[in-house]
C-alpha positions, 0 to 999 in steps of 0.5 A: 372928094376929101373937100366935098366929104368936109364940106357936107360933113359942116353942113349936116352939123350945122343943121343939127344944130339948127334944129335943136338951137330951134326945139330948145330955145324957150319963150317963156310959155306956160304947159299945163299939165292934166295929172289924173290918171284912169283908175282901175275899177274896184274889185267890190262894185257897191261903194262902203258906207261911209261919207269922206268929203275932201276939201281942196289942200292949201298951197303953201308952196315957197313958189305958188305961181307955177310948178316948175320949168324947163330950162333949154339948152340955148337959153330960155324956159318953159313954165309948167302949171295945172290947169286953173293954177290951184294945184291944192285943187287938183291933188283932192280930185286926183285923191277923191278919184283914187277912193272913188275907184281902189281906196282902202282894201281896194274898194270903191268909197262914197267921195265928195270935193268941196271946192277951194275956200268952202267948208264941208258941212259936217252933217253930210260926213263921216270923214273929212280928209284935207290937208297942205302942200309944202312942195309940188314941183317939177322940173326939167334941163336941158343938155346936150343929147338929153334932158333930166326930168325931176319931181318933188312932193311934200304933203301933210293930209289931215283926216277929222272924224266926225264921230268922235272928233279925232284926228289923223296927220300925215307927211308923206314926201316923193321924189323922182327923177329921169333922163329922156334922150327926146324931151317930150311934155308929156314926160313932165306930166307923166313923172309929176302924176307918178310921184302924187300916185305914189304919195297916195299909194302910202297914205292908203297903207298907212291908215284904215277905216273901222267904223266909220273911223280913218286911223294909222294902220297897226 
């Protein structure tokens, strides 16, 4: 009895570790991610009259070719990346979806994307929000029983009033980071998309409009 005990006892272990020798080992395969997120709508149903146009923020990251990745406990990874790989696109249209919804005063703003390598045309703005990302990643490892998630932010947003021809820079950096006992992609995707809400969160706070005019908030 002792020996059958022994023996199913090897067999259970050498399963489990079969099974996770199987879901952690990495091919190199590329996830990506769909960072937008559902906007509650805003409490006023009419937008402001003003025109913001949000040009695609540009990418000085130190690793452009992907976002981040998985490191498996066995060996291997798995990359992570945006669709159409231009992240400096896809964090204006998640922008342009949070004005669209609860911008300042959480109220709904007349927001247009102009796509990456255009200009907006002056005429047709009365605020031209753009800027950089210095860091945009993600990341997951790997290790027995669990995995730590982290995401990083670093962006620099430039707002030009057409009015005047002022301007206003802000550096607003994020940074999170958890550990999941059942690794899930869609963990990753969830963490990044928080951090990026967050970041915008407090450019919000930190800056208003009067006057057809974006400023830091007194």
């Amino acid at each position: 009895m002792a020996q059958a005990r022994t023996r199913l006892g090897i067999g259970i272990v050498l399963t489990v570790s079969l099974l996770m020798g199987a879901g952690c080992g990495g091919i190199g395969k590329t996830v990506y991610l769909d960072l937008k997120q559902k906007q509650a709508a805003a409490l006023s149903v009419d937008p402001e009259p003003v025109r913001i146009v949000i040009e695609a923020f540009e990418d000085r990251r130190a690793e452009w070719s992907r976002l981040g990745q998985r490191t498996h406990l066995w060996g291997g990874v798995t990359n992570f990346n945006v669709a159409g790989e231009r992240p400096g696109e896809v964090v204006a249209q998640v922008l342009a979806d949070r004005l669209k919804t609860r911008g300042w005063k959480d109220r709904a703003w007349t927001v247009r994307v102009v796509s990456s390598g255009a200009t907006a045309n002056l005429n047709e703005a009365d605020i031209v929000i753009g800027g950089q990302l210095l860091d945009f990643s993600v990341n997951a490892k790997s290790r027995i029983f669990s995995t730590v998630v982290s995401a990083n932010t670093k962006l620099v947003i430039t707002a030009k009033n057409i009015g005047d021809q002022s301007s206003t820079t802000r550096s607003i950096e994020g940074a999170q980071r958890e550990t999941v006992f059942w690794f899930d992609e869609n963990d990753v995707q969830r963490l990044l998309a928080a951090t990026l809400k967050d970041d915008i969160d407090r450019y919000l706070v930190d800056t208003v409009i009067e006057q057809k005019t974006l400023r830091p908030a007194r």
